[in-house]
N, C-alpha and C positions, 0 to 999 in steps of 0.2 A: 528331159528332166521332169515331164510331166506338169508343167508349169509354164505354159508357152505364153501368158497374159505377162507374166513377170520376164521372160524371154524380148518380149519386145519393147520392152520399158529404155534401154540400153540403145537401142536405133530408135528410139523416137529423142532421145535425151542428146545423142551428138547430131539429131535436124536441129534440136536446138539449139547447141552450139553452132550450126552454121548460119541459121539465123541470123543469131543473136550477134555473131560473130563479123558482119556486115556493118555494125555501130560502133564496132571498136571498144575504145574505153567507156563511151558517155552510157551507158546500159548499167555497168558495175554490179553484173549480177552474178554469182559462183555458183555453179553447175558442179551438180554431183561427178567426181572422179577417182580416179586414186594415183598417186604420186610415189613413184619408185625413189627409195634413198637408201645409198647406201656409198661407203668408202670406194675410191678407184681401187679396179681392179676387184670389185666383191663378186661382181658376174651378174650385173644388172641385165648387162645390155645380152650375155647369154640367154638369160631367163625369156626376156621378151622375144629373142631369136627363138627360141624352141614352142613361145606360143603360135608364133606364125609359123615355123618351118620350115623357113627358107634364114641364109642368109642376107642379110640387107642394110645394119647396122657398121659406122665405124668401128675401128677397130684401130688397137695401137697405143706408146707407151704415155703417159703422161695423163692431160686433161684431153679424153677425145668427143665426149659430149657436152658442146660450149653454147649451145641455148636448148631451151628445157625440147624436150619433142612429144607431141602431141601424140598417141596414137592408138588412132580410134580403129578397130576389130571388128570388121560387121561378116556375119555367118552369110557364102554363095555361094551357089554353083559355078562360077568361073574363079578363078583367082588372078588378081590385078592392085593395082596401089594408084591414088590420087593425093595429089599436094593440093594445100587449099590455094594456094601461091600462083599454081597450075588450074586453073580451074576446066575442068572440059577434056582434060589430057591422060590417057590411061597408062601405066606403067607398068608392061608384063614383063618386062626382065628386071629381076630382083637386084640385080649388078645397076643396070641405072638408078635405080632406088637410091642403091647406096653413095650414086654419084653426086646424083641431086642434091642429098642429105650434105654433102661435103662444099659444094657449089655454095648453095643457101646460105652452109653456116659461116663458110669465109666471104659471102654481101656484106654482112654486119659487121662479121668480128675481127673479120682480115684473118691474115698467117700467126699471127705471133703470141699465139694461145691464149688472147683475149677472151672473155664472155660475154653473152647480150642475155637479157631477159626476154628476149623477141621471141616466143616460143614459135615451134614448124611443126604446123599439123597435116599428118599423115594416114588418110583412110587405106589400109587393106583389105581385100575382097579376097575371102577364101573358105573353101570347104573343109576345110580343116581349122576353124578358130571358133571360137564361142564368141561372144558379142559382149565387149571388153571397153575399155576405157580408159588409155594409164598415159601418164605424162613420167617419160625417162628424164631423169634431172642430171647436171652435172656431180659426177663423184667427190663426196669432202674430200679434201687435201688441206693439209696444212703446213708444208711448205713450197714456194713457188720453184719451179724448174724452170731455166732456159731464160726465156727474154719472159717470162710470167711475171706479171705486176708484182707490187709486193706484197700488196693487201689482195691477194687470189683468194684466201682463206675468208675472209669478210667477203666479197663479192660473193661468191660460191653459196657461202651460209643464207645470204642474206635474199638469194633466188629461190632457194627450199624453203626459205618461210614464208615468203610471200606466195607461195601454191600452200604447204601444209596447217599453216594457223586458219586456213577456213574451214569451217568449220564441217562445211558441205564434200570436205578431201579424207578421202581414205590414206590412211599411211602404208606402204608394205616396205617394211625396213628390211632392208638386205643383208646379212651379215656373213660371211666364210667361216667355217667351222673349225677351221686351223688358226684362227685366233679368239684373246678373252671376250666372250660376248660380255660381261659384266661392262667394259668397257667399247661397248659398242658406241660412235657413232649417231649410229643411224636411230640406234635404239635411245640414246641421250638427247636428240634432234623431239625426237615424236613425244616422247615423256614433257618436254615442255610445252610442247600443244597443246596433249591430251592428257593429262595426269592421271584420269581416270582409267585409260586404256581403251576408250570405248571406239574407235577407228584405228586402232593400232592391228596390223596382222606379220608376225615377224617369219621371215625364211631365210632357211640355212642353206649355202651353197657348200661347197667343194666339200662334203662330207666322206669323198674316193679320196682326199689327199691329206686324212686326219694320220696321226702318229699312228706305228701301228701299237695296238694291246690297246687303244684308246676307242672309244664312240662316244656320243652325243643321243643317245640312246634316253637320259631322264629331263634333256631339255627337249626333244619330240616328244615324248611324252607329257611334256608341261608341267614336271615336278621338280627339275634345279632353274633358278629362275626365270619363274612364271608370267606368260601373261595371259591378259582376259582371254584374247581371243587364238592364243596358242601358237604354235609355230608351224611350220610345215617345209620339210626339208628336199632337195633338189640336188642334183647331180647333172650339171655340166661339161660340155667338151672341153678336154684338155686342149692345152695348145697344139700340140703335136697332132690332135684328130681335128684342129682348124685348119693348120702348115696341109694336112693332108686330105682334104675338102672332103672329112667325114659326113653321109648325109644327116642331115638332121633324126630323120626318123627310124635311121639306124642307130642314134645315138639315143631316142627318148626309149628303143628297145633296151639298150643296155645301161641303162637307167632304172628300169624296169626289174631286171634281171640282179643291178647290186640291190634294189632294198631285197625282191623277194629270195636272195641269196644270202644274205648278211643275217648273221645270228642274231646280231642287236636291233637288225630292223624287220626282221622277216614277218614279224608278228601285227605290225603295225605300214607293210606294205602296202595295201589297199588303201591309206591315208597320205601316201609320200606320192613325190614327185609332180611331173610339172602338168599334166594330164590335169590329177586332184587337184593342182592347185589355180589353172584354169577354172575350173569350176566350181572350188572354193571361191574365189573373186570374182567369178558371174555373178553368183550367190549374193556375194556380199556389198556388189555394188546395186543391182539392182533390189536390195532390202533397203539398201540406203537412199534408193533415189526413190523408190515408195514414200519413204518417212518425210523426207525434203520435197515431196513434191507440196502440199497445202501451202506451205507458207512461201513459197516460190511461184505460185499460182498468184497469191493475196499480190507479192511485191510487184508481178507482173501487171496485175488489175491496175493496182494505185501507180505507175508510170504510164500506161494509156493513158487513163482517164484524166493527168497530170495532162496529157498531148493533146486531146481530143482536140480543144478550141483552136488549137494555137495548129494543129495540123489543116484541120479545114477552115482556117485562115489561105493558109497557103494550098491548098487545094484550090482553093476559086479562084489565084491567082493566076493566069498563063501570061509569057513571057514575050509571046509571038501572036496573041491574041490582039487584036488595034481594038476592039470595044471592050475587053476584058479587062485593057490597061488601062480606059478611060472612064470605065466604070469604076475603078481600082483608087483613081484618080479622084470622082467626085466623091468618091465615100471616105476618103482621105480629109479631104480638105472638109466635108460638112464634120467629118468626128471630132476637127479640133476648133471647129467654132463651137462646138458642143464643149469640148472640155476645157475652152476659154470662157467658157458665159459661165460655168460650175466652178472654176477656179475665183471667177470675183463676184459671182452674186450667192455661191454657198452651195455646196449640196447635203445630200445625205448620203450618198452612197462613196465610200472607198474615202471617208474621214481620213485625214491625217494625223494623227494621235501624237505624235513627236513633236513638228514642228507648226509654226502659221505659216503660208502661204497664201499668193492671191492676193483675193480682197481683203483677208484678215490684216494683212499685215497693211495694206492700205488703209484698211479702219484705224490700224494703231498710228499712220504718220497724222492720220486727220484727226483724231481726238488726243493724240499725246504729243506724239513727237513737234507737231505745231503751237501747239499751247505753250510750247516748253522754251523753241526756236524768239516766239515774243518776249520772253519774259526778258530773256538773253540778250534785248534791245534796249532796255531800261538803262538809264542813264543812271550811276550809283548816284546817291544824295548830296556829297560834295560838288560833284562836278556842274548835276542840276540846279543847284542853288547858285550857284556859280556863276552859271549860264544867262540864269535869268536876271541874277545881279547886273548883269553888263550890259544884258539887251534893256532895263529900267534905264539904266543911266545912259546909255548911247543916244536912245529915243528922248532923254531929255536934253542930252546935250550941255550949255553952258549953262542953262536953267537949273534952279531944283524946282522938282516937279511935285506938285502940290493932291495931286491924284495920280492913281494907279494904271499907266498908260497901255489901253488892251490892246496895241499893235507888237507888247512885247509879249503879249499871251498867245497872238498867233504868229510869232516870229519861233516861239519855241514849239508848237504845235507842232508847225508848219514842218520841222526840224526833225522833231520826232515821228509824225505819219514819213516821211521822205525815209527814217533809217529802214521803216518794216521792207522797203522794196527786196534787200538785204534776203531777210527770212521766208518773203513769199517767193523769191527764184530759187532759194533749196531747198524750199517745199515741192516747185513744180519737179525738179530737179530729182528729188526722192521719189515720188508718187511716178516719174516717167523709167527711173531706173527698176520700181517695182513689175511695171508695166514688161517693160523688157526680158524681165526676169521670167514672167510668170508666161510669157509668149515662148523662151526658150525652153520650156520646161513641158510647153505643148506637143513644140516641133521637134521635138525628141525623138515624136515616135513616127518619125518622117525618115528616120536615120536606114530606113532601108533602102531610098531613094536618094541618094546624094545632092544631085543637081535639085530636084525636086525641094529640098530641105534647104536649098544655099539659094534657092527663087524666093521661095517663101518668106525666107527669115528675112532675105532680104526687100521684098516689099510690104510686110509689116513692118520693122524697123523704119522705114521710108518713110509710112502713114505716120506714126508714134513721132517722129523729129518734126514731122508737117502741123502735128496738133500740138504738138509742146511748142512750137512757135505761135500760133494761133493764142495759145491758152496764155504764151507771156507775156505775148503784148495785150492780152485784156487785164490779165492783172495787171500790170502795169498802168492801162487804161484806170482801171478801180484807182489806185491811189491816185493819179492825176484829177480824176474826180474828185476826190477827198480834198487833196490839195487845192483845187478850183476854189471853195467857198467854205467857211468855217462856220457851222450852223451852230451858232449860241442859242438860239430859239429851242432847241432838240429837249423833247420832254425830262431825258435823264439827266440836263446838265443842272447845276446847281447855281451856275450864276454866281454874279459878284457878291449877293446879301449873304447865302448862306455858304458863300465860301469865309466870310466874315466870322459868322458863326461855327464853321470848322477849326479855325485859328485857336479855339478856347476850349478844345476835347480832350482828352488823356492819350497820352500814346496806346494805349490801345485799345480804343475807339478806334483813333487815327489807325493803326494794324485793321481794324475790322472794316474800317472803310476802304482801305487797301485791299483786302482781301475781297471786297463787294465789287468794287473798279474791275476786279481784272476777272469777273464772275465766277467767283469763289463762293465754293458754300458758306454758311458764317457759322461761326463754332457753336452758336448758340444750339445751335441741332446738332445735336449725337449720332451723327449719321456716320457706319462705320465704310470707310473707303476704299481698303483695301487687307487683305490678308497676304500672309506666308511666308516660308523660312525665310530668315537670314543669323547671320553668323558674327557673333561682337566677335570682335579681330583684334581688340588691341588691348584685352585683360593678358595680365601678366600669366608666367607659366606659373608662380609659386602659387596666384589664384586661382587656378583651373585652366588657362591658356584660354583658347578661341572655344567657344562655345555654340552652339546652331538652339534657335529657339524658334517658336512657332509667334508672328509677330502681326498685331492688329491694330491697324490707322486710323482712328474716326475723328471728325472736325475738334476734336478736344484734346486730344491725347494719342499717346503708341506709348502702347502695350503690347508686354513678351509674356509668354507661359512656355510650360516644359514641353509642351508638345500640342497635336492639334484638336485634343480633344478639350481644351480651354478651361480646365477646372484649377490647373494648380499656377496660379498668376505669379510669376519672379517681379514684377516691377509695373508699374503707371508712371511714364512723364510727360508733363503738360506741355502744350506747344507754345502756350505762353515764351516773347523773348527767343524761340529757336530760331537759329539761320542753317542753310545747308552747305558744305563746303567739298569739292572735288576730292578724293586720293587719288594720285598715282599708283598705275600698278605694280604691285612689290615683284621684284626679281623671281621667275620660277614659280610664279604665283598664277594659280587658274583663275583665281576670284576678281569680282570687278567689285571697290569697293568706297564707299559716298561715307561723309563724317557729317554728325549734327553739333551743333555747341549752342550754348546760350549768349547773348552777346553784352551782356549784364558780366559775365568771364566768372560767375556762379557754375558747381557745378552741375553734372547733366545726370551723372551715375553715380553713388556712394561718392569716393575721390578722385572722379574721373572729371576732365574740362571738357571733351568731346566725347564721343561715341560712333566708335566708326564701326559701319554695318557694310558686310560684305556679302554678294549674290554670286549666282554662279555662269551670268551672263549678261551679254550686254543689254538685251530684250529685257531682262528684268530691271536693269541696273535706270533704263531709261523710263520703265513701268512703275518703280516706287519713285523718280525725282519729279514724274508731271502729276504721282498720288499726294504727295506732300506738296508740291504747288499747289494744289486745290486747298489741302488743308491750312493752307497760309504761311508755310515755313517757305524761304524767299531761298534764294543762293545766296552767295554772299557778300556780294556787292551791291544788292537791294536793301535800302535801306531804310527803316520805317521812322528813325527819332531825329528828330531837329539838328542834333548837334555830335548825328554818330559819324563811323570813319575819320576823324579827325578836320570837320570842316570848320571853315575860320568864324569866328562869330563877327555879324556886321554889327558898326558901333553906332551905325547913324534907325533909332528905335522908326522913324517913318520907312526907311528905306527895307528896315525888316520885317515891317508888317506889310508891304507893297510887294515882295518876294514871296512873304507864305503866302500870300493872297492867291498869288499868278501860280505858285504850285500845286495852290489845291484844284485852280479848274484844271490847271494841265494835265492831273491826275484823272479827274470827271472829264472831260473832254476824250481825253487818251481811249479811256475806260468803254468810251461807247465807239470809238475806232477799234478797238481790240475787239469788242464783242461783235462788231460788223464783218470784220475779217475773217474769225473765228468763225463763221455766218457762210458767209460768202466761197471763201476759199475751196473748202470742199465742194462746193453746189458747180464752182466754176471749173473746178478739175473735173469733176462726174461726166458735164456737159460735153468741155472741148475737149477731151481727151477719153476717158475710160469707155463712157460709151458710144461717143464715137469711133473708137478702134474696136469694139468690139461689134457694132452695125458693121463697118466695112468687111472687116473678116468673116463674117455672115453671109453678106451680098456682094461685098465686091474683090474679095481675093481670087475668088475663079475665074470671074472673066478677068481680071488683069493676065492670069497664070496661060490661059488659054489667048491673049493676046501675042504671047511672047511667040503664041507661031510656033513651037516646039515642044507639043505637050506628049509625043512620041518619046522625044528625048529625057523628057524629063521622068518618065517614069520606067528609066533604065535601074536596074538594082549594082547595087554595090557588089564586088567578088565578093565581099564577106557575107553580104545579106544572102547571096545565093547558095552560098556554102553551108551557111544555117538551112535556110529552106529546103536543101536537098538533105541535108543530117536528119532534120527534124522528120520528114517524109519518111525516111527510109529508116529511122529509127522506129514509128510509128505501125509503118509494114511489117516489120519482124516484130515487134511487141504481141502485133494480131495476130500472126501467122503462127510463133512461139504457142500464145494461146490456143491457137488450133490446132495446134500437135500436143499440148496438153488435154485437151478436151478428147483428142484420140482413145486415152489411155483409159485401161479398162481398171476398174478399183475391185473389181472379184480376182484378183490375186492373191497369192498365197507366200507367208513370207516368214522366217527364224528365226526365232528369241535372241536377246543378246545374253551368251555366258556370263553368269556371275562375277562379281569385283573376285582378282586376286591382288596379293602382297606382290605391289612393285617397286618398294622400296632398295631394293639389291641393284637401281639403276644405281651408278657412283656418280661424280661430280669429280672435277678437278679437285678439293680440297680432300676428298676421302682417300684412302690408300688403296693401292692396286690388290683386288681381289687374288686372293692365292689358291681358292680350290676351281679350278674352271672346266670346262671339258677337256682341253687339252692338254692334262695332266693326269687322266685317268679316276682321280677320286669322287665323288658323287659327295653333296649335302643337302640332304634332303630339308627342305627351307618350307614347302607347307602342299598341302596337295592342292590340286586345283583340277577345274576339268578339262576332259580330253578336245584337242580340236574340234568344232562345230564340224559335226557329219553332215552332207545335203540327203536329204530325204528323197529318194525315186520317187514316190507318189505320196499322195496325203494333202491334205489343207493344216496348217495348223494356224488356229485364232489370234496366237498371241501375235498383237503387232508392237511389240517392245521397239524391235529395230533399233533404230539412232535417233527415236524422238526426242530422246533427252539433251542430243546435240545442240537443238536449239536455244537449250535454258543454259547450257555451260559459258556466259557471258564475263563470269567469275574464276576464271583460269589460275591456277598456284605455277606463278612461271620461274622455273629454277634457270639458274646459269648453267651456260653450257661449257664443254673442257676446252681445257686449255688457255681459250681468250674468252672476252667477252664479246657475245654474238651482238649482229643487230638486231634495232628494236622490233619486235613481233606487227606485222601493219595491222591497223586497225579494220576489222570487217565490215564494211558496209552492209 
């Protein structure tokens, strides 16, 4: 053909299938081919018999092609056939070919004319084939025979499309000339592929067994309907010259002899038969594997380079190596004391943009979730006044008591330090489950070693309960200290005088000093605390229903605007009088959602009494209730006025000035135990616990590991890890090796224009009516000219490289229904 650079494009492209073909599905890459379709019995599996020469295919009535067959053509001097199945195994009698073929198909699909998608690839060696590339598919049918499923027809369809929607597959639609090609099949199949026609190549068989006074003489031609890339017509052994084991190459002689004999085709003999159309489909696959090659290059490049790291990971691994697996071993365990020390003291590399983890979210139990767990200890103001009522009069006894007796100030103190024990064990109790958390989330990547990963975790875990014990009884320790001596001396407390002088402030002073107690900013500073959406949830539908607003906290106020660029404000309300109160969450409801009210029972919004604001997580939900802690808004059972919640009023005026007395130091007193805590708590988690698990796992998780005497054992892989390992390897090898049978291929090839668009509209569909003028009724309709089949050129370069690069852009496919039924859905191309 003069063209021997484009000659070998075709065997370097099925090394790649064999390759590639090594990784199975995980590659997902589609290799240039062309895909035989056409109705049972159209003379598929003839066609492919007269490219090779031999007989070798099944044969017989019904479904006898039931997984697609691969069958790769390569041009030699000896002639032989290889199964990929088989590998290393030559096949010179053509009869066992066709045994195998039989064997193979009923592995899968058993007797009872099932089908599999498992395609059987088939290399033959011969000096008589051109260097080809076609997958025989199973023939449509549409209705089942025999013990045939019932859904044969969807099955069937639905294995043709999964080879012809790629985009990288040539169609050669197969039709019999002795019936309507308007209603072809094969030709209805490829039209929803390719709308355009631009891999479509249609061929006519049994043109010896048309009526007679009839030919098909203006659809070879390519003038009754057309397509782009034309038809090209073919004559086949009858059955009687199969019954009677006519040779093949007697039969492509007299082949030969009906076009250049027949009046209707004599003219256009040198175009027909299966010779030309070998070497039409040489032609046209290898133009097409030219055009597909670049961007099958690119997708090759970017899956290496995707392996690289992760391959020579596993490359320095050996299995059977004793210092490879203990080198394997310390580099293991130092990479996750590395990604344990980045997980709680911060990094910069490989941020998590989604969620907190680590130390983040331990920053948020120490400065939020703690503050929040105290407040939560607060005795409401009935019960405290209550309290201290009893312990006044119990301490005076049958007396009345003529002064303020300060044993009942650290009877309640003493009361109150004792409740925090409460809140500081699930604090440790948080900060140790974070701990755990952020250690499984290390040893993750230990999951190739099983034993390895079930040592480890479990002597971390070991340490982490060793130091959460350590760290409980010190806090613990802390308040027994607290406990031990009540320092009234202590610079912040206010003492008896000026607790005197508190008794005569306005409520809210008294709020401001509350809010100072429990070291709260004081509103007097405008300092904004917190931003971001949240959603009122409880306006009506006829007002606008739930609404999201852009919303900002500072010691004075929360304020909402339309959005976050802050210019168009919906509302200001003062925190003055606000308390905060729980909702449960609504049925079916994502949102976590808190209410504010005023406790004066004023309302909060236009005619609203509360205002309930809803987030979209828990994280936040506990981020805005310890933001408005600070800001001074309480829950709501803290109570800042004399005679809120309903508490009783005392009648006796000495006993009620000796109660506010003993609550305002309780308050001061409290106030400098909260901010020690506050203080303390983090400093003492950091010590006994965080960074002491994170020194050990540094220095002393190896030698523990290496104690246990079975550090062989331990760095035994998992079946699955090895199963990877050897995927990814040999995935890895064929990607290079692919490359280097692309790198092969020479680019001074030579290659032919794609014929012009013609009018394919004359495809029908099920809802159109049965075309009446066809070939096989003799009349001709001349419907539009188009041009003659693509000739291959003997010699010559020609420049244009049109080919099928535009296949790559047809992402936007016009996909019609197919007849009869409705096929399945076209798979998507990777």
């Amino acid at each position: 053909m003069g063209n021997r650079g484009m000659e070998e494009l075709i065997p370097l492209v099925n090394r790649l299938h064999e390759a590639l073909g090594t990784v199975g599905q995980r590659c997902s890459l589609h290799l240039p081919q062309i895909a035989v379709v056409g109705g049972q019995s159209a003379g598929k599996s003839s066609v492919l018999e007269n490219f090779v020469g031999r007989d070798f295919l099944p044969r017989g009535s019904g479904i006898v092609t039931r997984r697609p067959l691969v069958l790769q053509l390569l041009n030699s001097n000896t002639e032989y056939g290889e199964f990929f199945h088989c590998k290393g195994k030559k096949f010179t009698d053509f009869d066992e070919i066709h045994r195998e073929i039989e064997t193979e198909t009923r592995r899968l699909t058993g007797s009872n004319k099932g089908i599999s998608p498992v395609p059987i690839t088939l290399k033959i060696y011969s000096p008589h084939v051109l260097n080809l590339t076609l997958v025989d598919l199973p023939g449509i049918t549409k209705v089942p025979v025999g013990d045939q499923p019932a859904d044969i027809e969807y099955q069937i369809r639905d294995i043709i499309m999964q080879y012809i929607c790629k985009e990288n597959c040539l169609v050669l639609a197969v039709t019999p000339a002795n019936t309507d090609l308007a209603n072809s099949d094969a030709l209805k199949l490829a039209k929803d592929v390719d709308p355009q026609g631009q891999r479509t190549i249609g061929v006519i068989t049994k043109l010896d067994l048309m009526d007679k006074g009839t030919d098909a003489r203006e659809i070879l031609e390519n003038r009754l309907l057309p397509l782009r890339r034309g038809y090209i017509g073919v004559v086949n052994r009858s059955q009687k010259d199969i019954d009677g084991k006519k040779d093949i190459m007697a039969a492509l002689e007299s082949e030969r002899n009906f076009f250049l004999s027949h009046p209707a085709y004599k003219h256009i003999a040198e175009h027909m038969g299966t010779p030309y159309l070998q070497r039409i489909l040489n032609q046209q696959l290898t133009n097409h594997i030219r055009d597909a090659l670049p961007a099958f290059r690119n997708h090759l490049q970017s899956q290496l380079l995707a392996l690289n790291k992760e391959a020579e990971e596993y490359r320095k691994f050996s299995p059977d190596d004793v210092v490879r697996r203990t080198k394997t071993l310390l580099q293991l365990v130092q990479r996750m004391a590395v990604d344990f020390e980045k997980l709680i003291e911060g990094s910069g590399d490989k941020v998590d943009t989604v969620n907190l983890s680590g130390g983040a979210r331990i920053n948020k139990i120490f400065h939020e979730r703690f503050p929040n767990e105290l407040i939560k200890t607060e005795s409401d103001e009935r019960k405290l006044r209550q309290e201290i009522n009893y312990a006044i009069r119990n301490i005076h006894g049958v007396r009345t008591g003529l002064f303020t007796p300060d044993m009942a100030f650290q009877a309640i103190v003493k009361k109150q330090i004792s409740s925090l024990k409460g809140p500081c064990i699930k604090f440790i109790d948080m900060v140790s489950q974070e701990l755990v958390t952020t250690v499984y989330q290390c040893i993750g990547k230990l999951s190739a070693f099983p034993q390895l990963r079930e040592e480890t975790e479990r002597i971390i875990i070991t340490e982490i309960r060793e130091q959460e014990n350590k760290c409980r009884e010190q806090v613990l320790l802390l308040i027994d200290i607290q406990l031990a001596y009540i320092n009234t001396k202590h610079e912040d407390f206010i003492g008896f005088t000026n607790s005197q002088h508190l008794n005569n402030q306005s409520n809210l002073n008294s709020s401001a000093q509350i809010a100072r107690n429990q070291g709260v900013a004081s509103r007097s500073n405008r300092i904004v605390i917190q931003k971001g959406w949240l959603t009122i949830s409880n306006i009506g539908i006829m007002k606008g229903g739930a609404k999201e607003f852009w919303f900002i906290l500072s010691t004075e106020s929360l304020s909402w605007y339309k959005d976050g660029k802050e210019k168009e404000k919906k509302y200001m309300l003062p925190l003055d009088n606000l308390k905060l109160r729980d909702v449960e969450k609504g049925f079916m409801s994502s949102k976590f959602v808190f209410a504010i009210f005023n406790t004066e029972l004023r309302n909060v919004y236009k005619d609203y009494k509360c205002l309930e604001l809803a987030c979209n997580s828990q994280e936040e939900l506990d981020s805005w209730k310890a933001s408005l802690l600070r800001a001074g808004v309480y829950p709501e059972k803290i109570a800042v006025g004399g005679q809120e919640n309903g508490a009783q009023p005392i009648t006796d005026p000495q006993l009620e000035r000796q109660v506010e007395t003993i609550r305002n130091l309780v308050d001061s007193y409290m106030s400098i135990i909260y901010k020690t805590m506050r203080d303390l708590m983090p400093k003492t988690m950091m010590h006994f616990m965080i960074n002491s698990v994170k020194e050990f796992i540094s220095s002393e998780l190896l030698a523990q590991l290496y104690a246990l005497g079975e550090c062989s054992a331990l760095m035994d892989e998992s079946p699955e890890q090895k199963q990877l390992r050897e995927e990814v390897l040999r995935k890895h090898s064929a990607l290079k090796e692919a490359l280097t049978v692309i790198g092969e291929i020479s680019s001074s090839t030579f290659t032919t224009p794609l014929p012009p668009p013609v009018d394919s509209s004359w495809i029908q569909h099920l809802s159109s009516r049965h075309r009446t003028n066809s070939a096989t009724d003799g009349r001709s309709v001349i419907r539009a000219n188009a041009p003659p089949v693509p000739r291959v050129s003997p010699t010559g370069p020609n420049s244009s490289s049109d080919g099928l690069q535009q296949l790559t852009s047809q992402h936007n496919r016009v996909t019609t229904s197919l007849p009869r039924r409705q096929p399945p859905a076209i798979p998507g191309v990777k």
